[in-house]
Steps between C-alpha positions, in 0.01 A plus 500: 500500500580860649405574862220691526625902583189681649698860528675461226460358108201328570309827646623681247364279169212436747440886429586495137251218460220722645606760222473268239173417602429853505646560168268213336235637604552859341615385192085408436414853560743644290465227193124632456625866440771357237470390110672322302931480601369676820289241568740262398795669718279495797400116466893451476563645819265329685623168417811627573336564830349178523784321437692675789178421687521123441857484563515643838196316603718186398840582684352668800264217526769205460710684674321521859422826423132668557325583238284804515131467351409680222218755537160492326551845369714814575425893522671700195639785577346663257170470290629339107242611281698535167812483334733823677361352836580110418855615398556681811389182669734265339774727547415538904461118497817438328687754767313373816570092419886565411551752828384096684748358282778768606436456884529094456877549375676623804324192623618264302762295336591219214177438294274668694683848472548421115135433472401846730760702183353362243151554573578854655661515125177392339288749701721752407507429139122489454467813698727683202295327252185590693610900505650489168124388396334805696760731392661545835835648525748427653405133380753347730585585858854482651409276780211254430283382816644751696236785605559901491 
């Protein structure tokens, strides 16, 4: 069992755990506005989310690590009252949970760093597929999770 790292990887998925949560939660929100393979798509991501979610709570919690609470609800940053505006959403949520995922792998090493790329990769990827479905362009950005 790992040593418990307060400053260091355990802070840092500590934080991408409270993004996940985050994440969950406006994946409901955006699913109303969606049909059909949006709808789909947007029930995908948040098990995707939820998955994350149950993992961290696992390995932080067997670990010695604290594990933050999950909130009863969260402010949008925007109202999502149809499609363009559950899109923009997704996308925001994709590029807000990844930039966690980015800050964890300076952090980090063995497992837990692969874990941090890969889901910074997954964030990423449904992001794209997220703008490609609101007709965004550029559909990809150069450095994903990393702001400005």
């Amino acid at each position: 069992m790992r040593q418990p790292t307060p400053g260091g990887t355990d802070a840092a998925l500590a934080a991408a755990l409270t993004a996940e949560y985050a994440a969950i939660y406006a994946y409901g929100p955006i699913g109303v506005q969606l049909t059909d393979a949006g709808r789909r798509s947007a029930r995908a991501a948040e098990d995707a989310h939820r998955a994350r979610r149950d993992a961290l709570v696992v390995q932080l919690s067997t670990g010695g690590g604290t594990v933050p609470a999950d909130r009863a609800g969260y402010a949008l940053p925007f109202p999502v009252t149809d499609r363009a505006s559950a899109l923009r959403l997704a996308i925001e949520v994709e590029e807000r949970t990844g930039a966690f995922w980015r800050a964890a792998l300076p952090v980090t090493n063995g497992a837990d760093r692969n874990r941090a790329l890969a889901a910074l990769t997954d964030c990423a990827l449904r992001a794209t597929r997220w703008r490609r479905a609101a007709g965004v362009t550029p559909l990809t950005v150069a450095f994903p999770g990393r702001s400005g």
